[in-house]
N, C-alpha and C positions, 0 to 999 in steps of 0.2 A: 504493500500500500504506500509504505514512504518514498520507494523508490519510483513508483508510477507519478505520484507527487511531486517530485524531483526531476524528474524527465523534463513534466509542463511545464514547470519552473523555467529549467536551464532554457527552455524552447525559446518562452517567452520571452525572457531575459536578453538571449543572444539576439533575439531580432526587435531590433531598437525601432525600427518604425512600428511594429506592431506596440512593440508597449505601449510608447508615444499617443498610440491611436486610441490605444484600447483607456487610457486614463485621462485623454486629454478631452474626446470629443464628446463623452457624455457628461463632464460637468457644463461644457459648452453648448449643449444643446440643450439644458436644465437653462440653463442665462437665457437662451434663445425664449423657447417656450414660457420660462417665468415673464420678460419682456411681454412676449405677446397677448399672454392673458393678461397679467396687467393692467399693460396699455388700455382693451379692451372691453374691462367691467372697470375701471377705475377713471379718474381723472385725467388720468394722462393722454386721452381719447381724445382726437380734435378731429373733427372730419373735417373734408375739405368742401366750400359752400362756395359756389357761383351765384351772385347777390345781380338783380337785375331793377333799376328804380325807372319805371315807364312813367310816371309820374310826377315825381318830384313834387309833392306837397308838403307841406310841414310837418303831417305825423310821417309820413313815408319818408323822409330824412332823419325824422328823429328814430323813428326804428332801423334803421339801415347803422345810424353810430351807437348804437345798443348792441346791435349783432357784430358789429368792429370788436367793440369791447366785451365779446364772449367767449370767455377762456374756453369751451370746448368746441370751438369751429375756430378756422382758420377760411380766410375771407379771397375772393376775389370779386372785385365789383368791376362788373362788365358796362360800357356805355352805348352800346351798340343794340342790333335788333333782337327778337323773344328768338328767331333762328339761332344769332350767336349761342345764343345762353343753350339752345337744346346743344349744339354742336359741343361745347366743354363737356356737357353729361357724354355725351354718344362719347366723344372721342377719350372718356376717362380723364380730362384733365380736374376736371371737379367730382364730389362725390354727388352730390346732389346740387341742382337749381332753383332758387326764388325766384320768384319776378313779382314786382309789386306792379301790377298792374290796371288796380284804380286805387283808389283813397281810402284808408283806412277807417274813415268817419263814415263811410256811404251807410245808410242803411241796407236790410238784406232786402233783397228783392227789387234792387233797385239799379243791378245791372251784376257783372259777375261778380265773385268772391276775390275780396282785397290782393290777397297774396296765392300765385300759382306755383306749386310745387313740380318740375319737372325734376323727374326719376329713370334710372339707370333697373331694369328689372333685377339686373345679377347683383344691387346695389342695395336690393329692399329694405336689409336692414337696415339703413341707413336714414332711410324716409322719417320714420318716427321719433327715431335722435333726435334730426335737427329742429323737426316738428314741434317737440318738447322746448327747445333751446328757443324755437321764433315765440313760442306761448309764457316761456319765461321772462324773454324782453319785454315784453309787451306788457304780462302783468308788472314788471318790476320798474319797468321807465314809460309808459304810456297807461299808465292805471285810470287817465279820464276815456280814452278810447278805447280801454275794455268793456268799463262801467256804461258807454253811452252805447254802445253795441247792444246793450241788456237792457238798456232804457228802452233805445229804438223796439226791442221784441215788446216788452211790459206793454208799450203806447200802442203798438201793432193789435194785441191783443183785446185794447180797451181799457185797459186798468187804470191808467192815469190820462190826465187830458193835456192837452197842447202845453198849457201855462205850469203845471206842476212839472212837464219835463223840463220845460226853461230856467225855473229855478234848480231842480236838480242838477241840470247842467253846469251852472252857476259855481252851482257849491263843488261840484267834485272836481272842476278845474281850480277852485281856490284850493281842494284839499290836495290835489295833485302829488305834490311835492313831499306830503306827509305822509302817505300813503304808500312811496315806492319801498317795494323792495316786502311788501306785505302779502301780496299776489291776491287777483280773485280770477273767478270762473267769466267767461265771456262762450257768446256763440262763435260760432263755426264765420273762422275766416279762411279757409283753404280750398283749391280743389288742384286735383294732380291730374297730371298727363306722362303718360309715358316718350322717352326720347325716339326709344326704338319700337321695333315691330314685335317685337318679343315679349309675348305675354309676363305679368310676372309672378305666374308659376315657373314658366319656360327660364327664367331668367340666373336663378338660382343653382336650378337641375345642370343647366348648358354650362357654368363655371363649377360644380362640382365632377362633373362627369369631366371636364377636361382639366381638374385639378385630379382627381384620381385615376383619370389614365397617365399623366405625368409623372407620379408617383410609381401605378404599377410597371412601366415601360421600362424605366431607369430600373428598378426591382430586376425584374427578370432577364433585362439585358446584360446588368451585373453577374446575374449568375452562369448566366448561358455567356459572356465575357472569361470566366475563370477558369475556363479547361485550358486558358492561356499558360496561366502558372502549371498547371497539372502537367500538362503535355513537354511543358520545359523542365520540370524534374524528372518524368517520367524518360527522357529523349528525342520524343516524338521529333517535336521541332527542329532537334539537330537535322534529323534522316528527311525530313521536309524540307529544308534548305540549301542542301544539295542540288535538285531542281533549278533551273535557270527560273529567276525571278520567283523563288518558293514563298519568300518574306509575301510579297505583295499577293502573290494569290491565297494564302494562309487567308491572311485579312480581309483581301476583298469575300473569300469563302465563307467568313464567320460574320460580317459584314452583315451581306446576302441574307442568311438566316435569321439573323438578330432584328433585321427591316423587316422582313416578313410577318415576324412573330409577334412586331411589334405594330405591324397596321392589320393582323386579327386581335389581338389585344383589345386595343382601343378600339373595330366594327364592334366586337360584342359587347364591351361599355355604353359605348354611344345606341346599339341596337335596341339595350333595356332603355335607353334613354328614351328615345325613340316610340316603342311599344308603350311604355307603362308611363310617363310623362309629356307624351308628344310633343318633343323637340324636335324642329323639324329639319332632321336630317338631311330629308329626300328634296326639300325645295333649294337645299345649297348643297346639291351633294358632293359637286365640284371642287367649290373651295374646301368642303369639311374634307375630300378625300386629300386633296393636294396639303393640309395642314398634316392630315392623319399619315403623309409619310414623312413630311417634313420632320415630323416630332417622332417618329420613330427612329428615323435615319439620324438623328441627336443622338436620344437613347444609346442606342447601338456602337453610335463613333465617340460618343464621350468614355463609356463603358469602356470600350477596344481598348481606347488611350491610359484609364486608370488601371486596367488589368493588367497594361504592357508596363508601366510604373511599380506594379507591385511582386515581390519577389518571394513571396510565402504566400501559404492560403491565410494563415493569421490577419495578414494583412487584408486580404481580400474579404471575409469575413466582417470586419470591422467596416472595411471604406463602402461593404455593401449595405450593411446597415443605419452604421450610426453618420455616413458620412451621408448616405440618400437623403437620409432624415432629415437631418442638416438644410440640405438643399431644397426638402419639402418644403420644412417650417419656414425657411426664411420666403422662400419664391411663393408663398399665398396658397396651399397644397392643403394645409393641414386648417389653418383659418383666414378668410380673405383679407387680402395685404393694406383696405382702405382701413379696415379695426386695428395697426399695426402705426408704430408710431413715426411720425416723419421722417426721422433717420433713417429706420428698419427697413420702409417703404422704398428708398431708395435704393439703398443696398441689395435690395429684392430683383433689381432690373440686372441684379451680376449675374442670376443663376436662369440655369437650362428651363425651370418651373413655371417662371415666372412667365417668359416668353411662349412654351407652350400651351400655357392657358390662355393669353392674351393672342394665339393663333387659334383654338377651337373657339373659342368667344367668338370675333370678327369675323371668321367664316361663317357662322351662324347666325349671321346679323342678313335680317332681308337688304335688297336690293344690290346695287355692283358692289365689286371689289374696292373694299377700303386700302388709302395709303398705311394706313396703321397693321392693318393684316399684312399688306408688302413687306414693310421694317421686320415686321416680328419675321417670318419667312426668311428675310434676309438675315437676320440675324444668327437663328435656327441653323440655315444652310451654312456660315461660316462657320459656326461651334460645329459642326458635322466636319465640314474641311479640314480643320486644323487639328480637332480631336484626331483621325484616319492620318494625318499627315506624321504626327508627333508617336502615335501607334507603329506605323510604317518606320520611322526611325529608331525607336525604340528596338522593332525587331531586326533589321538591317545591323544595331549596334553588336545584339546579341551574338548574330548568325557572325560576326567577324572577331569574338573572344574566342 
């Protein structure tokens, strides 16, 4: 028993990248994940808010530096048309859209609802945040244009007559100032519009499905990557390279496979997606197929390249696990990267994840092909490149020790 003990020991011991690995990446993916939730049920939470004022009245400016000054949004105020503001949601530069677009004083019924909420569906949760955040402002810095909102229904009703709202009015703009930061209840100033075509059920499903086939991809690639190592301890690959140009047909061979395996993967991800959620595959089936190899041919060439890196299975092991996960959590895999804190967020754009969700997204978006689907593809295809290139040399280094 001590002596089998002692074997794993010395194993572990002599192979310094594996220890490395094996103690370094899961307190660092504990940071990762603590960060994230965090972030995401606590304070540290800001989403990012495209603010649109069509109006410019007085309470609509005074609520517009109310939401300036709300620690849990981060602001872009757009000057331009209700299109601009949908185009930030669609194209992910904000998380969510306002548009004030009539007067906060109006009464109801008396043309649309003040403030329009435009929403990203794969964004939803996001909607009611900031919802909460615009209902906060409002009670805590415009508490006469909550209370007169309530008025207006009370007078709608009957209850009081002309002359008793006017004093009421009176009074609660003198108390205004007294009042902030007390909150009350007010009617319904909202209504929403979606950016895209994308129901939001669909909306959700279509960034889940293309966060866990990015996750399962890189998975299975890594495994079906490791007969790399196997094959080099075992000799294979010696009596392989022998063969004029053995290195590059090895890889292109395990390549080939790992593409394959990796665009049935993600059909029967995206198929339940499909069946039991009706995301509509079949109406882009193009772009989804053309992402669905893209993000495979990742997988597969990122995979090649970490396996030809790695010089034990210990190794391999570890970079399979704890190093995917890694790249889950951070790339929006594991929970979406807008609940993730602006740092986090950015740093998100390094990894393989990130890109391949924001390629099954886009492609699932109705109408032409977006430039943002292009970049991400573009992008995809060079981590594919260079992953296969730095593989390729790796085994070329071997085949000449």
């Amino acid at each position: 028993m001590i002596a089998a003990a002692r074997v794993m020991y010395l194993s572990l011991i002599r192979d310094r990248a594996a220890l490395a690995m094996a103690f370094v990446l899961p307190p660092l993916v504990f940071i990762i994940f603590a960060t994230i939730f965090v972030s995401a049920t606590g304070a540290e939470l800001r989403l990012h808010v495209g603010l649109l004022d069509m109006v410019r009245t007085g309470s609509s400016q005074r609520l517009v530096a109310a939401l300036a000054a709300e620690p849990g949004i981060r602001m872009t105020q757009t000057n331009g048309a209700l299109e601009d503001l949908r185009n930030l949601v669609r194209g992910g530069m904000v998380d969510v859209g306002i548009a004030l677009q009539s007067d906060l004083e109006t009464q109801s019924g008396q043309g649309p609802p003040p403030i329009l909420v435009v929403e990203d569906a794969a964004r939803a949760l996001a909607v009611p945040i900031v919802i909460g955040h615009v209902q906060k402002a409002i009670n805590e810095h415009l508490p006469d244009v909550a209370l007169g909102r309530i008025l207006a229904d009370v007078e709608t009703a009957g209850a009081i007559t002309k002359e008793e709202r006017a004093f009421l009015d009176q009074a609660f703009r003198a108390q205004s100032e007294e009042r902030r930061g007390s909150g009350f209840a007010f009617a319904a100033l909202f209504s929403r519009e979606a950016a895209t075509g994308i129901g939001v059920a669909g909306g959700p499903v279509t960034y889940y499905a293309g966060a866990i086939a990015a996750v399962f991809l890189l998975f299975a690639a890594m495994q079906g990557a490791a007969t790399i190592v196997e094959e080099r301890q075992s000799g294979i690959i010696e009596r392989l390279m022998i063969a004029p140009g053995g290195h590059a047909k090895l890889i292109a061979g395990k390549f080939v496979f790992l593409l394959v395996q990796g665009i049935v993967q993600a059909s029967i991800i995206f198929g339940f997606a499909w069946l039991l959620y009706g995301v509509d595959v079949v109406g882009s089936f193009r772009a989804w197929l053309a992402s669905c190899v893209v993000v495979s041919a990742m997988a597969a060439g990122l995979s090649l390249a970490l396996c030809s890196l790695c010089t034990s299975t210990h190794q391999i092991q570890i970079m399979s696990s704890f190093g995917v996960l890694l790249l889950s959590a951070v790339g929006g895999s594991m929970v979406p990267r807008f609940l993730m804190p602006e740092w986090l967020q950015q740093i998100g754009w390094f990894t393989p994840n990130a890109w391949a969700i924001e390629a099954f997204q886009d492609a699932l978006q109705p109408g032409p092909v977006e430039p943002d689907l292009i970049t991400a593809w573009a992008v995809l295809s060079a981590v594919t490149l260079m992953s296969l290139l730095i593989a390729l040399g790796l085994m070329s280094r071997d085949s000449q020790k």
